[in-house]
C-alpha positions, 0 to 999 in steps of 0.5 A: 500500500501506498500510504502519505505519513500522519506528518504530511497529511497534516502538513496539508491540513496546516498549511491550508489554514495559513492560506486561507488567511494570506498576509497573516503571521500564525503562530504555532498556538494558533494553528494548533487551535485552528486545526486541532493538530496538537503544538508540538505536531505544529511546530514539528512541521514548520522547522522542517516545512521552513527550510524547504522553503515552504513556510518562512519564519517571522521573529520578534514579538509578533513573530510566527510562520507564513506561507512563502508562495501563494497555495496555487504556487505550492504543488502536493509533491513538494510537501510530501518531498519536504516531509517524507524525502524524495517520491520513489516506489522502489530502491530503484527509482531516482531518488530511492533511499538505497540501492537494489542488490539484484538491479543488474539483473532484474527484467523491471529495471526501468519499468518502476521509473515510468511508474514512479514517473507517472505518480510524480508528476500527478502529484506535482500537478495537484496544488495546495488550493486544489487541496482546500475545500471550505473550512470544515470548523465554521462553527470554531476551532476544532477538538483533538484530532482521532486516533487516526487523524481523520477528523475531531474527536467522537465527542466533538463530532456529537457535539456538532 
């Protein structure tokens, strides 16, 4: 299975709420709150989405974190690239993390490559505004996330 880390989904759910308030400093209380993604998480995510170059940092008393392209600039790839290192299905593929002992040999080589290709650049096309919906927390900030990560918890979800 082909599965996105908890740290890129929510990277995606972070950075949507930064873009829907373009020109805005957030600071990392903040998205927290908006999101329901806990601080630590938060905070997590900027000292790795900042040297990427996809958040830029702000210091001082009014300091926090901003977006550094419009979302129609930011592509899905490059958040799951600054997160999760470089697309690659297989040790094979240009920018896997290691390399196959049988690559010599083996009747897929290149194969994967068309593959890995293929999904690539599907996910360069997809951008951070194709992502955002409207805002799913109309009426406030949201509860902790589930266990899984998909949504506030049980008891907010009753509550709405």
């Amino acid at each position: 299975m082909i599965r996105l880390s908890k740290l890129t989904d929510y990277a995606i759910v972070v950075m949507s709420e930064m873009a829907r308030h373009v020109g805005t400093v957030h600071t990392v209380s903040h998205l927290a709150e908006r999101t329901g993604v806990p601080s630590p998480t938060v905070a997590k995510l900027m000292k790795t989405l900042t040297p990427a170059g996809l958040t830029t940092s702000h210091r001082g008393a009014a300091g926090g974190y901003a977006l550094s392209r419009a979302a129609d600039a930011i592509s899905i790839a490059e958040i799951i690239t600054a997160l999760d290192g470089p697309i690659a299905l297989t040790a094979c593929v240009e920018g896997g993390d290691s390399q196959c002992g049988v690559q010599r040999l083996c009747p897929m080589r290149g194969g994967w490559e068309k593959v890995n290709s293929a999904i690539r650049g599907a996910l360069e096309q997809v951008t951070l505004a194709d992502m955002m919906g409207p805002p799913a927390w109309a009426e406030g900030p949201p509860g902790p996330l589930d266990s899984i990560g998909a949504g506030p918890s049980p008891a907010r979800r009753a509550a709405v």
